[in-house]
Each structure stands twice: as structure tokens, then as C-alpha cells.
C-alpha positions as CSV (number, residue, x, y, z in Angstrom):
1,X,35.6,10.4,-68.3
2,X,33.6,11.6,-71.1
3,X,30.9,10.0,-73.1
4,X,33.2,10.2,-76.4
5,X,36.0,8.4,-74.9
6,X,34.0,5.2,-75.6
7,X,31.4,6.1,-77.6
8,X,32.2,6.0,-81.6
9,X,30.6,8.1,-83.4
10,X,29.9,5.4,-86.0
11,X,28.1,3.8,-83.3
12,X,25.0,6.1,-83.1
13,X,21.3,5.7,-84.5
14,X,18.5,8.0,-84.3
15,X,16.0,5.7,-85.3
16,X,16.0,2.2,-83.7
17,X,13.4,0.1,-85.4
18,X,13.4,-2.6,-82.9
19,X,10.2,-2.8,-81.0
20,X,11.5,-5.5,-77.8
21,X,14.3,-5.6,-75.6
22,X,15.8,-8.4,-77.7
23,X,16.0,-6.9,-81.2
24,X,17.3,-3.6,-79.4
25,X,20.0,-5.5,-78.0
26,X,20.9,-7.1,-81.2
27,X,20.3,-3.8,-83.0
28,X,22.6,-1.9,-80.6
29,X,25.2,-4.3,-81.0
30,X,25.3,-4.1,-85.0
31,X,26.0,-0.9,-84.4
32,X,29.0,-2.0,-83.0
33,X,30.0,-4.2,-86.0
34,X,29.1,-1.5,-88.3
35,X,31.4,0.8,-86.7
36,X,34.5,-1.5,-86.7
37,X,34.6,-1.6,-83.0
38,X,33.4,-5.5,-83.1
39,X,34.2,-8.5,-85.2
40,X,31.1,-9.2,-87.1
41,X,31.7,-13.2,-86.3
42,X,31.7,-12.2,-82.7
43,X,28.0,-10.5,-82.7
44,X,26.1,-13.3,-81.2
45,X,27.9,-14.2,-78.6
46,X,28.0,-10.8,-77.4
47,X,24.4,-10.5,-77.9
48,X,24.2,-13.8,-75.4
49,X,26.2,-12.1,-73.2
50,X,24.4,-8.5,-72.7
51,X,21.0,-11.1,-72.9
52,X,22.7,-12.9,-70.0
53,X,23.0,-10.0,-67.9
54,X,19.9,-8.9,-68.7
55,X,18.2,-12.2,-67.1
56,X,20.1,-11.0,-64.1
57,X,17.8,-8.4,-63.8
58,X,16.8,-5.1,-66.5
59,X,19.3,-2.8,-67.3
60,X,16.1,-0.2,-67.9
61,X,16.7,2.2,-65.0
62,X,13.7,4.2,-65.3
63,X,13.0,7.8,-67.1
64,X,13.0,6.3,-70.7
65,X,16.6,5.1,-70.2
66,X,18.7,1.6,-70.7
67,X,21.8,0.8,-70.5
68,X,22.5,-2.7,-71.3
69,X,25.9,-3.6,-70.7
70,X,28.5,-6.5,-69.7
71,X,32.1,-7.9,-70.2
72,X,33.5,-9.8,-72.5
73,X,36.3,-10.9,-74.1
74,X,35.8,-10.0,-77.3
75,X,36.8,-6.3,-76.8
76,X,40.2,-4.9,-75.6
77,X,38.6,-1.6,-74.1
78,X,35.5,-0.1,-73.2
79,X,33.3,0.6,-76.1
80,X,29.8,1.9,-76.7
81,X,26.5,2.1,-78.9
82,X,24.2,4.4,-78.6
83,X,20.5,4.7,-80.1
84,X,17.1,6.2,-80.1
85,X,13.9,4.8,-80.4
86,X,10.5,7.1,-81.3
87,X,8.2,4.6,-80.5
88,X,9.7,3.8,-77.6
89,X,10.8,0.1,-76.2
90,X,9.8,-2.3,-73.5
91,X,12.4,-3.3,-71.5
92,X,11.3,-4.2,-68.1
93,X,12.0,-0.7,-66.9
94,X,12.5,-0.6,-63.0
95,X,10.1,2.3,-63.4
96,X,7.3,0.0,-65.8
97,X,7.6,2.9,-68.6
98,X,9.1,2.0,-72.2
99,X,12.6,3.4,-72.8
100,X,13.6,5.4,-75.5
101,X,17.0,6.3,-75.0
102,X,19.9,3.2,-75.0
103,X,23.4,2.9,-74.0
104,X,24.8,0.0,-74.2
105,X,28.4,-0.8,-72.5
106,X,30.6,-3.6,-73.7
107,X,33.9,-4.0,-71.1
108,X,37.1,-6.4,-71.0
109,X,36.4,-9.0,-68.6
110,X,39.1,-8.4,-66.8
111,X,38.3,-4.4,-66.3
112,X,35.9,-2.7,-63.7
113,X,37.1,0.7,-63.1
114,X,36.5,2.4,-67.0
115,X,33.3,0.2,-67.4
116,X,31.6,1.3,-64.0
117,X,32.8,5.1,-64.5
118,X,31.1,5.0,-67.7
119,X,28.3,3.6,-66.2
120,X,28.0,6.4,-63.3
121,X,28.7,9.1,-65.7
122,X,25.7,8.1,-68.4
123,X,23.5,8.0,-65.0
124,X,24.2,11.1,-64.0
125,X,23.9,12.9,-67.3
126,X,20.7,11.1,-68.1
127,X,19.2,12.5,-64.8
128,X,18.8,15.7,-66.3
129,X,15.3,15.9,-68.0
130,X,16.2,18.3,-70.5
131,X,19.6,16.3,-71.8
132,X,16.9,13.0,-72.2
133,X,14.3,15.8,-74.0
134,X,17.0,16.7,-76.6
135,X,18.3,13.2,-77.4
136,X,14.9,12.1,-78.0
137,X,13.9,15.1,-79.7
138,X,17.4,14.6,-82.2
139,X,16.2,13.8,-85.7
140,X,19.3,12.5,-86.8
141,X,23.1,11.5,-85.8
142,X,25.1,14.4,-86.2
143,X,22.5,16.2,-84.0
144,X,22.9,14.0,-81.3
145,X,26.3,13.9,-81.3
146,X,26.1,17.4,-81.0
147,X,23.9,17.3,-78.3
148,X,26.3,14.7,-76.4
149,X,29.6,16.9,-76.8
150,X,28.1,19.9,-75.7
151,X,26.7,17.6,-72.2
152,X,30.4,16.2,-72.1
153,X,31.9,19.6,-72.0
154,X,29.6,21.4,-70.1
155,X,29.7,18.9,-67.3
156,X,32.7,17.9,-67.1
């Protein structure tokens, strides 16, 4: 699985203005709206959702990275947002640090298999210091789609 398969390219900022777990959240999932991926009437309840999860414990795994995610059944298939932050984001981190880097997962309730691949492959990628450099290093978009498409193909 690559990171394209379920992550639109419409989808993408590189400049989250949120500054707590929260607003990212909600700032991620317009992302989602704005790409035509989700109804715009079904925004907050997905918000509560990925907020729900979240009280289960922090989807901030450490090394500037969070990946909120959950299921739903307001989408059909696995989709994904993606954003920066430069100021970087406090999200409970396992690690205590602020993350700078989100992913964030929305899954069919009824699936597992696509939503936790997807979840294994952003991990693994995002181990690699110099991938999480260049993201947060990307001044705009199309750079970090780039950057993204170049780390799908290269590890595939």
C-alpha cells in the first residue's frame, strides 16, 4: 500500500494554523471537505469521532508525528489528510514533544485490514528522520507531495 492510495492530493496543507490538538483535528478534517472526499454536513460528527478516539488515548506517537484516525460511517473507503504545522502542535505526544507532522485516517467501520496497513506503513516511513526533515522543511503542497511520491516509490 502506498500513501497515495488514500491520500488526496487536495487533501494536503503545508501550513496548519491550528495551535491545539482540537483545531488540528477539525483543521485536518476540512481538508477533507475541501477535497470532496467528505460531506461538508458530515464534518462534525467526524470530528466527534477522531476526538473520541483521541480520549482513548493520543494518537501523537512521538518524533513530531500524529496520526489521528478512526472509523466511521460516513466514508466508503479509506481516506486521508495530511498537514504541516511550523510552529508545531500539542498533542499529548507519547514522547511529551509537540508534533508537527499529521496524518489523519478516516476508515469504514466495518474495515480493518486497509485502515491498519495504512497505519503501519505511515509508521514506518515516518521512522526515517530525514523523510520527517523534508516534510517539515516543505514550503508548500506540491513540494510535499513530491516528497511523499518519491518515499512511496522508493520504499515500496
Amino acid at each position: 500500500m502506498r500513501i497515495l492510495d488514500f491520500l488526496n492530493e487536495k487533501a494536503i496543507s503545508a501550513d496548519l494554523k491550528s495551535q491545539d490538538k482540537n483545531s488540528a483535528i477539525k483543521e485536518l478534517t476540512d481538508l477533507l471537505v475541501k477535497s470532496g472526499q467528505l460531506k461538508p454536513r458530515d464534518k462534525d460528527a467526524v470530528v466527534k469521532v477522531l476526538l473520541n478516539r483521541e480520549a482513548l488515548g493520543s494518537t501523537g506517537i512521538g518524533q513530531g508525528v500524529a496520526i489521528p484516525h478512526g472509523k466511521c460511517e460516513y466514508v466508503s473507503e479509506l481516506i486521508g489528510a495530511f498537514g504541516i504545522s511550523k510552529s508545531g502542535i500539542k498533542f499529548d505526544s507519547l514522547d511529551g514533544e509537540s508534533a508537527y507532522i499529521f496524518f489523519l485516517l478516516l476508515a469504514p467501520i466495518e474495515s480493518s485490514g486497509p485502515h491498519l496497513k495504512a497505519l503501519a506503513r505511515i509508521s514506518k516511513l515516518l521512522k526515517d528522520k530525514y523523510f520527517r526533515d523534508s516534510l517539515k522543511g516543505s514550503d508548500s503542497e506540491k513540494a510535499l507531495i513530491k516528497i511523499i511520491k518519491e518515499e512511496d516509490q522508493r520504499r515500496v
